[in-house]
Backbone bond lengths (Angstrom), bond angles and torsions (degrees), N, CA, C in turn:
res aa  C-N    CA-C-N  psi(-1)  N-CA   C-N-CA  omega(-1)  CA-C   N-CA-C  phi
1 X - - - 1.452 - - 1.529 108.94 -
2 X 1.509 118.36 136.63 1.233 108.95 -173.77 1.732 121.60 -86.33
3 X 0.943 124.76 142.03 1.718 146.16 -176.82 1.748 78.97 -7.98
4 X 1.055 111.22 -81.39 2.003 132.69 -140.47 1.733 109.18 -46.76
5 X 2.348 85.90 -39.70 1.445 95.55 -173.93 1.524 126.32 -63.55
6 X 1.531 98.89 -24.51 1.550 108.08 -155.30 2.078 89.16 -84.28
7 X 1.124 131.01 -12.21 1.414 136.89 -165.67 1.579 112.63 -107.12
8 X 1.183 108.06 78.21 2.126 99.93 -167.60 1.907 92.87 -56.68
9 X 0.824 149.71 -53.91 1.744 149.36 178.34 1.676 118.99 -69.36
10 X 1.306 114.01 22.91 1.360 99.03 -160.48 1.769 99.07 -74.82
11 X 1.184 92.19 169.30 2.160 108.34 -172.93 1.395 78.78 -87.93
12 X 2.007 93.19 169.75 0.940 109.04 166.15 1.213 130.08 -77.30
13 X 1.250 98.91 -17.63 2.249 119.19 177.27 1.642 99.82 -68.56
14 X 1.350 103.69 -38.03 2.224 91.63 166.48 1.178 123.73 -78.42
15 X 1.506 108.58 -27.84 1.939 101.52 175.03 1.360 103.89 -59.71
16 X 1.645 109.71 -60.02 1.707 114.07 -157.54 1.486 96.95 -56.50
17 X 1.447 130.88 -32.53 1.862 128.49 161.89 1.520 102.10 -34.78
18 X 1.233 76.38 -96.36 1.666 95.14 -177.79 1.856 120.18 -27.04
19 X 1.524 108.72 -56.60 1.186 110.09 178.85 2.210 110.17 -69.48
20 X 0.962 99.25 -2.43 1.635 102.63 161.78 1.289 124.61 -73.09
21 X 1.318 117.32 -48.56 1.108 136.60 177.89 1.930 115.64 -65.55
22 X 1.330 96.91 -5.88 1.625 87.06 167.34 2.289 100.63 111.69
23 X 1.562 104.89 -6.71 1.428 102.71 175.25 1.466 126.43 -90.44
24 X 1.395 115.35 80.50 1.287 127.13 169.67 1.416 124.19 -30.07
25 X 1.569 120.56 -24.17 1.216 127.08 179.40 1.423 90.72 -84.17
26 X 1.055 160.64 -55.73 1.483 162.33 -177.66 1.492 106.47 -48.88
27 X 0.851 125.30 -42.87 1.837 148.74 161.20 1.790 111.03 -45.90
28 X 1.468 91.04 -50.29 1.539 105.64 179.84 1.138 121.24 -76.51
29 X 1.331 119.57 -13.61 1.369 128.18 -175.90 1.360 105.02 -114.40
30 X 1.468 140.74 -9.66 1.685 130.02 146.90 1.709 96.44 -72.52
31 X 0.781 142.60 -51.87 1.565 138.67 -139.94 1.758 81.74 -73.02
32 X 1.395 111.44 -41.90 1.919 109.60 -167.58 1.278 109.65 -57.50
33 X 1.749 108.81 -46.54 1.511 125.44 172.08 0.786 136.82 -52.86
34 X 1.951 117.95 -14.48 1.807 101.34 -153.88 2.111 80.67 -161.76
35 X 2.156 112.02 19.81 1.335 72.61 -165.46 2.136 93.47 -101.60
36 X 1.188 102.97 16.92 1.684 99.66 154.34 1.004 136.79 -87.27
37 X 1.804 106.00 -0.89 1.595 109.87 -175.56 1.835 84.20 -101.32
38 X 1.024 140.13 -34.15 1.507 155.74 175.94 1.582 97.63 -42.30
39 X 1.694 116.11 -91.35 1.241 132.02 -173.47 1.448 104.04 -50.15
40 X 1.249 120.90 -25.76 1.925 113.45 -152.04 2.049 70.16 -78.40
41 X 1.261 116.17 -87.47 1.322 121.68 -165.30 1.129 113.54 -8.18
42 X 1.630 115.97 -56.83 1.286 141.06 -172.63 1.578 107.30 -51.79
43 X 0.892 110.44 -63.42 1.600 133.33 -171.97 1.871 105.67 -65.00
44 X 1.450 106.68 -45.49 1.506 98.59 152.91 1.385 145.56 -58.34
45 X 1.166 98.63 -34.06 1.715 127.88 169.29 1.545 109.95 -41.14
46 X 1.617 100.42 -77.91 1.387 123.17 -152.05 1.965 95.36 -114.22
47 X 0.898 124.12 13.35 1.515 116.50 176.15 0.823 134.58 16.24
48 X 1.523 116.43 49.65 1.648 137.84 177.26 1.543 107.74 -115.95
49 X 0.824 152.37 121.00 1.655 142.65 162.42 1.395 124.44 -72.84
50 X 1.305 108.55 -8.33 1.783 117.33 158.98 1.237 119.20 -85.04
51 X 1.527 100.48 -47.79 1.719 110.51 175.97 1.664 119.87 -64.37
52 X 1.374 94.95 -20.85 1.611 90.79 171.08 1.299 110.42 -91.95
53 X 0.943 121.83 -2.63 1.768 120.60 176.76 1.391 104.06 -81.86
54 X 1.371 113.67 -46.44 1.429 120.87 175.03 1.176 127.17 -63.43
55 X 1.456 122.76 -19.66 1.471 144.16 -174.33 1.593 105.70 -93.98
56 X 1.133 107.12 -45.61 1.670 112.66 -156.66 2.136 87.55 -77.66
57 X 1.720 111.19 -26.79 1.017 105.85 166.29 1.718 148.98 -43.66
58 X 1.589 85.00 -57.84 1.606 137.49 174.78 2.040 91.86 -56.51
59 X 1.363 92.32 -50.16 1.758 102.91 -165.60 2.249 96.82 -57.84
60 X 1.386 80.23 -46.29 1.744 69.19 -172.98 1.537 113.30 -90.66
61 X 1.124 109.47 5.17 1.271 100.60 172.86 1.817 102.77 -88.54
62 X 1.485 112.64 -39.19 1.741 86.46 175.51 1.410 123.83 -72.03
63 X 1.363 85.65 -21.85 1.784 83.11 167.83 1.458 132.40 -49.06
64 X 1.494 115.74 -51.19 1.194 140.43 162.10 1.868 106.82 -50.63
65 X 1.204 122.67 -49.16 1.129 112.20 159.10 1.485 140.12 -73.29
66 X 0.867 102.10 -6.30 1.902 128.66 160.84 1.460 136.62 -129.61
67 X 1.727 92.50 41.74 1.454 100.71 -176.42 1.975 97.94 -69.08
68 X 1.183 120.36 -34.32 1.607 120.41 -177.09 1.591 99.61 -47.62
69 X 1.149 127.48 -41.37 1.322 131.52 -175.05 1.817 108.77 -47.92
70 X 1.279 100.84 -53.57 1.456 119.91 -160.45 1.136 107.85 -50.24
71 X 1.826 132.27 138.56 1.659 132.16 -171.77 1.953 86.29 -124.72
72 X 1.352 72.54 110.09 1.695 99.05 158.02 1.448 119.57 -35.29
73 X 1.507 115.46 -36.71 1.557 114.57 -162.94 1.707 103.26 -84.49
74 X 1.773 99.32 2.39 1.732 94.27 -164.18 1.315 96.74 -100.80
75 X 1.290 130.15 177.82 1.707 123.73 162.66 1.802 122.65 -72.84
76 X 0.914 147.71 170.91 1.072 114.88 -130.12 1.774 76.09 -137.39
77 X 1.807 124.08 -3.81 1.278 136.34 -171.63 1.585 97.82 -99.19
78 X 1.475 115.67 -22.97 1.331 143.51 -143.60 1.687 77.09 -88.05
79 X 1.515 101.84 -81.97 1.614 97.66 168.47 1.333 129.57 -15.46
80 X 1.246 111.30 -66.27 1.557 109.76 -138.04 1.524 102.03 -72.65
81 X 1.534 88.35 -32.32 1.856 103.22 -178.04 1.710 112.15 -45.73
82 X 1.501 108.84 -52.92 1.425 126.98 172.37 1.473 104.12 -31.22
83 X 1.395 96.76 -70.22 1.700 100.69 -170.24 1.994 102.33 -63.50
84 X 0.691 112.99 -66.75 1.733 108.46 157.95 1.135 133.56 1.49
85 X 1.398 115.74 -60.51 1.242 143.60 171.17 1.507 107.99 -79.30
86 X 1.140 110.94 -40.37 2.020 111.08 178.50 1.621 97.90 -65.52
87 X 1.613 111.89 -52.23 1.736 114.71 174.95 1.487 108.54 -39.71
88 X 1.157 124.19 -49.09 1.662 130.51 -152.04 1.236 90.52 -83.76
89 X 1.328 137.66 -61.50 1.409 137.69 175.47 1.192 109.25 -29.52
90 X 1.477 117.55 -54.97 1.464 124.02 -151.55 1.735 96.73 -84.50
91 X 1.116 127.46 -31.66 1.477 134.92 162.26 1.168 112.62 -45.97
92 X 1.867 115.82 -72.87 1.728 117.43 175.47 1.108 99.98 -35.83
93 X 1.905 141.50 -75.02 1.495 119.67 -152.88 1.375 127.06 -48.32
94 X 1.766 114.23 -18.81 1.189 120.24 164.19 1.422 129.43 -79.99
95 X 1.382 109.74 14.16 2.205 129.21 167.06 1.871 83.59 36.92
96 X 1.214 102.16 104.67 1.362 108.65 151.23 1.055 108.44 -130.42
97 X 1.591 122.62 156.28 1.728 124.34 -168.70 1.369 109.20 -106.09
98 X 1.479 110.00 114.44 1.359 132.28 156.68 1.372 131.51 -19.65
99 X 1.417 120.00 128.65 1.271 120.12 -165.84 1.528 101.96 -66.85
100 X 2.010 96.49 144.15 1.460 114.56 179.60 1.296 125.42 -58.59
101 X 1.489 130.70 131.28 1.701 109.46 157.35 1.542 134.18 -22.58
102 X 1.314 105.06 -56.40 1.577 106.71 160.67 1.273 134.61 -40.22
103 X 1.198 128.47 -34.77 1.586 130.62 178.64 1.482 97.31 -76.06
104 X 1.628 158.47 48.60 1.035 137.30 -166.18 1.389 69.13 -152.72
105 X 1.412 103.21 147.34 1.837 114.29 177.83 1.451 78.71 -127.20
106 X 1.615 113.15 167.02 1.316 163.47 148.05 1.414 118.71 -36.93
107 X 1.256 140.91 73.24 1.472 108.61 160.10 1.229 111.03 -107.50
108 X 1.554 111.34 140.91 1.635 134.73 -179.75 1.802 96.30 -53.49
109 X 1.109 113.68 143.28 1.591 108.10 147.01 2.020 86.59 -150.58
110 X 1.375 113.87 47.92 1.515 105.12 143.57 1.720 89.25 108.31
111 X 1.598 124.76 2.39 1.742 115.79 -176.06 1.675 85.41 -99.55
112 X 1.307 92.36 167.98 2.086 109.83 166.44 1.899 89.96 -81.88
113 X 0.864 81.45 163.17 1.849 112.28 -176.04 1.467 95.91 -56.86
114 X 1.443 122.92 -57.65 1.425 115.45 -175.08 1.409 113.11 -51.30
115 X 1.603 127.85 -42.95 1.439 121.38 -156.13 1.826 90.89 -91.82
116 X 1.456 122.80 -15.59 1.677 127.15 173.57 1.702 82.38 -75.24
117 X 1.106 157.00 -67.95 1.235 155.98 -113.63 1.884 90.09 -97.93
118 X 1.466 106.61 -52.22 2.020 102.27 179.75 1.327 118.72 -76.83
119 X 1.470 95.04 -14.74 2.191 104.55 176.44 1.659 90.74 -65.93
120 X 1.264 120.64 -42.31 1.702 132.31 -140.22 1.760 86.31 -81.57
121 X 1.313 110.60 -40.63 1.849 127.87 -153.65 1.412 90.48 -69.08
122 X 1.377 122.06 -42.11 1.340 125.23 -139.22 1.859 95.47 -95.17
123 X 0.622 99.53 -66.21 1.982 120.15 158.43 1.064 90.79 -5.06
124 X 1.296 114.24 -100.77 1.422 158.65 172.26 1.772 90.76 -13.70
125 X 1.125 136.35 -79.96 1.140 152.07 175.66 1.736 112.32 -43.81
126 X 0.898 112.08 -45.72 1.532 118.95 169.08 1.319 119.48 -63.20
127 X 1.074 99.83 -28.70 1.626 114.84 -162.12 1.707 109.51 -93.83
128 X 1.407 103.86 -36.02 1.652 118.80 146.60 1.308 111.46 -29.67
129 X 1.135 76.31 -49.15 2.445 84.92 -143.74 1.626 100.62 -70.40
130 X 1.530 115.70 -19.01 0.958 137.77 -157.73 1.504 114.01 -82.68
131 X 1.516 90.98 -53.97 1.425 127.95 161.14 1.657 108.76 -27.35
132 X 1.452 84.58 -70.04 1.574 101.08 -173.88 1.289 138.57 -51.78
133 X 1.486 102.19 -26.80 1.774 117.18 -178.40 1.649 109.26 -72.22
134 X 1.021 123.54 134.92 1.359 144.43 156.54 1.602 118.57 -10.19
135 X 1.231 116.84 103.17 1.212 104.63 167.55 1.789 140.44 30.06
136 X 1.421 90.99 -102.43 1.437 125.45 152.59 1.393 115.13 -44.85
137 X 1.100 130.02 -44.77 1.412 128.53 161.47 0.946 127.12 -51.15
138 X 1.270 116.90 -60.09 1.608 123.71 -158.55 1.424 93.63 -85.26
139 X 1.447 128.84 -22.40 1.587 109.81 176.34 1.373 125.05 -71.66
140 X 1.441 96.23 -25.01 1.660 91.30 -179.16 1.763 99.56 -104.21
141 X 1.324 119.93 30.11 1.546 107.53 163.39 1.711 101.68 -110.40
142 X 1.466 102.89 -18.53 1.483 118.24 170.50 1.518 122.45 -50.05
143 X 1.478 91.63 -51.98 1.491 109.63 -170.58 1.692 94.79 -70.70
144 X 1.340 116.03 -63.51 1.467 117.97 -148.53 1.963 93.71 -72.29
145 X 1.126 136.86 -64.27 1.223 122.46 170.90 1.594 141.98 -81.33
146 X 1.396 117.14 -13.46 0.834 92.99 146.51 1.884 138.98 -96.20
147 X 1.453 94.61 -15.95 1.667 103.94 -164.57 1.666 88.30 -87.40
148 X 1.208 120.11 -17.02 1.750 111.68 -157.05 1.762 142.06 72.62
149 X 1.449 84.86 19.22 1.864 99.41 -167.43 1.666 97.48 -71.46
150 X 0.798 120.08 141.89 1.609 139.58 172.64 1.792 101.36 -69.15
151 X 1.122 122.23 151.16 1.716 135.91 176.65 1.566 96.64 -38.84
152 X 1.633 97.89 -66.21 1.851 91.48 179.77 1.252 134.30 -49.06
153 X 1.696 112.91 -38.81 0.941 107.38 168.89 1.599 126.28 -70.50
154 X 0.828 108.88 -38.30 1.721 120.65 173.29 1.347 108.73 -57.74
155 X 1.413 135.07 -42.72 1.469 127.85 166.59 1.061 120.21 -72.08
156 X 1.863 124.18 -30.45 1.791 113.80 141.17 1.139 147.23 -27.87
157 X 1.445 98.67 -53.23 1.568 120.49 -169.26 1.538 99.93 -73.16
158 X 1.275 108.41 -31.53 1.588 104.28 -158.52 1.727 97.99 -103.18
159 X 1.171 122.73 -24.18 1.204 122.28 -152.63 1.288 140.16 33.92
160 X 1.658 90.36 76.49 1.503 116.71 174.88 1.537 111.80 -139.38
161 X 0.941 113.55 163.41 1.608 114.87 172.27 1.577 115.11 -60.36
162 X 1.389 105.05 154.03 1.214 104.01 156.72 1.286 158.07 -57.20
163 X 1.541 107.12 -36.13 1.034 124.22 161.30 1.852 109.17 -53.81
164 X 1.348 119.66 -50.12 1.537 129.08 -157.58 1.743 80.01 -68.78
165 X 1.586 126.32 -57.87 1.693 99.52 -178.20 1.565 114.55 -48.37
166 X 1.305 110.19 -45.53 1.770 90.40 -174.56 1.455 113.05 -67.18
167 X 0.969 125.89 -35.67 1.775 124.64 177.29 1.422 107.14 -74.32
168 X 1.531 125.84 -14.84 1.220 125.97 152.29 1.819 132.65 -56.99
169 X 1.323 101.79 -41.66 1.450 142.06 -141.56 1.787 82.48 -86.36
170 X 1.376 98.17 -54.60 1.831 125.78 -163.47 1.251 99.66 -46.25
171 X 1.481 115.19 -72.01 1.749 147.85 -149.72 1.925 88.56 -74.95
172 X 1.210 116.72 -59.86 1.657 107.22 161.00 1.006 137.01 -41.75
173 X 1.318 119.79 -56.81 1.660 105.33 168.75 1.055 110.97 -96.23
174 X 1.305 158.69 3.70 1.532 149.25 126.49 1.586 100.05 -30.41
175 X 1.233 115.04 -74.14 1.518 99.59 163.82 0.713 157.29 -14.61
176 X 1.471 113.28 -82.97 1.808 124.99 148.31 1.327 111.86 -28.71
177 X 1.468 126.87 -66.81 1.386 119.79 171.62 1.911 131.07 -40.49
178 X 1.063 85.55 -41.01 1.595 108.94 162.07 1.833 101.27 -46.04
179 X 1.423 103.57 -89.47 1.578 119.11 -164.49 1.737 95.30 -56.67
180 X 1.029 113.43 -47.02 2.005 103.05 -156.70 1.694 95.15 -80.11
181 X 1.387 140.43 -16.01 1.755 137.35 -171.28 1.292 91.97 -62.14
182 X 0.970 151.12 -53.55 1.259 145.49 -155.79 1.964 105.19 -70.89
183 X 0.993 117.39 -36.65 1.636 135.38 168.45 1.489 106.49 -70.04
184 X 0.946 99.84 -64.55 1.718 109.63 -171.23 1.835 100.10 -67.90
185 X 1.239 126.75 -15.28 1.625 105.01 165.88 1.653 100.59 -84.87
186 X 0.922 128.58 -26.17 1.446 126.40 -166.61 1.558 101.08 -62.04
């Protein structure tokens, strides 16, 4: 029976053990844990919902091939994101075009179609603006609002200083605010 199975609570510091040693089921159970914090990044990055499936893929597979790499003292979600974010990068230099407004259907949860149709506009529009920021930018506005990583963690994951996330963090949503004012008075 493998290490992971015999432990219904095990940490992630015993899978990545365990998954060293050659237990794919230990492997299977970080990738279960951590692969919406993986894809979400991903999917923010590069604003494709296929391409992040394919990425957040790619992401655990080097992981899995560089679990020796991995330092125990870091978070182990903290990781994967890193490599995540290196995937998404390495995707953008290849400019692929973002899924259309049109492919997005409607679901009711109780608005008229118009206020489902400006929820949809606005999204859509954010997600542009989002689009648009720099690399380096948009990963660490990725991390800190949508994934929720704290400064430290975000200067972990990325390996940069702290200071460079907040002057990162800054120049992004100054930005965004910049690009979306013109939407947001309308």
């Amino acid at each position: 029976m493998p290490v992971s199975a015999s432990i219904p609570s095990t940490t992630d510091a015993e899978l990545v053990a365990a998954a060293r040693t050659g237990d794919r089921h230990a492997f299977r159970m970080l990738v279960e844990r951590h692969w919406q914090a993986a894809a979400g990044v991903v999917y923010r990055m590069v604003g494709n919902g296929e391409d992040a499936q394919d990425a957040a893929q790619e992401a655990f597979l080097r992981a899995w091939q560089r679990l020796e790499d991995y330092k125990p003292e870091h978070p182990f979600r903290s990781w994967i994101c890193s490599i995540a974010v290196r995937v998404a990068i390495d995707r953008l230099r290849k400019v692929k075009e973002t899924d259309p407004l049109d492919r997005y259907t409607l679901e009711s949860d109780g608005n008229s179609p118009e206020q489902e149709l400006d929820t949809l506009e606005q999204a859509e529009q954010v997600r542009r603006a989002v689009l648009a920021l720099p690399p380096a930018s948009r990963a660490v506005l990725v991390l800190r609002e949508y994934e929720g990583f704290s400064y430290r963690e975000i200067a972990d994951t990325l390996d940069i200083p702290p200071g460079t996330v907040m002057s990162r963090l800054n120049y992004a949503r100054s930005k965004l605010r910049r690009m979306l004012a013109d939407y947001m008075e309308a």
